[in-house]
C-alpha positions in Angstrom: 36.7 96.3 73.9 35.4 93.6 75.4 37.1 93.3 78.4 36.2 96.9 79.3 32.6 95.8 78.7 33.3 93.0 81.4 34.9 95.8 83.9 33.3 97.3 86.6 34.0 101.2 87.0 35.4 100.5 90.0 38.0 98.1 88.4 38.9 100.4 86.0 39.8 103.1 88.7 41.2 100.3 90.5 43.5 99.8 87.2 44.1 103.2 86.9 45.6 103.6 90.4 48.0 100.8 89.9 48.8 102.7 86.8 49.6 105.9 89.2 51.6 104.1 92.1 53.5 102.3 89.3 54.7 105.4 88.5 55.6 106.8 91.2 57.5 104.2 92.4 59.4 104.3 88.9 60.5 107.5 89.7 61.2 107.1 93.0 63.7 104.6 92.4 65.5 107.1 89.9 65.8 109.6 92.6 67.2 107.1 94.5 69.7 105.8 92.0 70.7 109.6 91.1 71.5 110.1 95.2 74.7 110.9 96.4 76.3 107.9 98.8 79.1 109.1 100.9 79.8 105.7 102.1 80.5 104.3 99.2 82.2 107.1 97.5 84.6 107.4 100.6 85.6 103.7 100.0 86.0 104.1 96.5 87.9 107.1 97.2 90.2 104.6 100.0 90.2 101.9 97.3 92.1 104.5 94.7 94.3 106.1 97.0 95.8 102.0 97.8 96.3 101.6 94.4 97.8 104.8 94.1 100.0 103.7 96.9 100.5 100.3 95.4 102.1 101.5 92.3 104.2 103.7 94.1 105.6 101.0 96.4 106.3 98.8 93.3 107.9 101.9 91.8 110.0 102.6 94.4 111.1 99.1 94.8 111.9 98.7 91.2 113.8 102.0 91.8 116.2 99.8 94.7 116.3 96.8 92.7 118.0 98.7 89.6 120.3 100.7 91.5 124.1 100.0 91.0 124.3 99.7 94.6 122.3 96.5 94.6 124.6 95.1 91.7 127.7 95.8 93.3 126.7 93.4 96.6 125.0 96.1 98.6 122.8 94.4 101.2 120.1 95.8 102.6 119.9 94.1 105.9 123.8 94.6 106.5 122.6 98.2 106.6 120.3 97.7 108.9 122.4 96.1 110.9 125.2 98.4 110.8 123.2 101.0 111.6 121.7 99.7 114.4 124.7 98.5 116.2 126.4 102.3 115.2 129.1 100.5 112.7 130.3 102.8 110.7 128.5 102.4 106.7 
């Protein structure tokens, strides 16, 4: 009670605006936070689709590795090579 005995009106308007832009910028900055950011949900989009494409490459390479091919001697790289050089499989 004091202290608003010691004020000056204009102090206490003064207060009272600081009050106001206080809250405005409070609920500015939930606006902003509640906003849509197609940057970053295009890169968080990219970032899913490699691991999507991760998995599936270790999927699919565990899928060779366990094929009775690769445990009977098949090589890969012979292959390659056969196929290249039009050597019959």
């Amino acid at each position: 009670m004091l202290a608003r005995q010691l004020m000056s009106p204009n102090t206490e308007a003064d207060m009272n605006g600081l009050k106001l832009l206080w809250t405005k910028i409070a609920q500015f900055t939930e606006v902003l936070e509640g906003m849509d950011d197609p940057k970053g949900d295009y890169i968080l989009s990219l970032g899913k689709r490699v691991d999507k494409l991760e998995r599936d490459v270790e999927d699919l390479e565990a899928q060779l590795h366990s094929r009775p091919a690769a445990a009977a001697g098949y090589n890969s790289s012979n292959h390659v090579s056969r196929s290249l050089t039009g050597a019959n499989q």
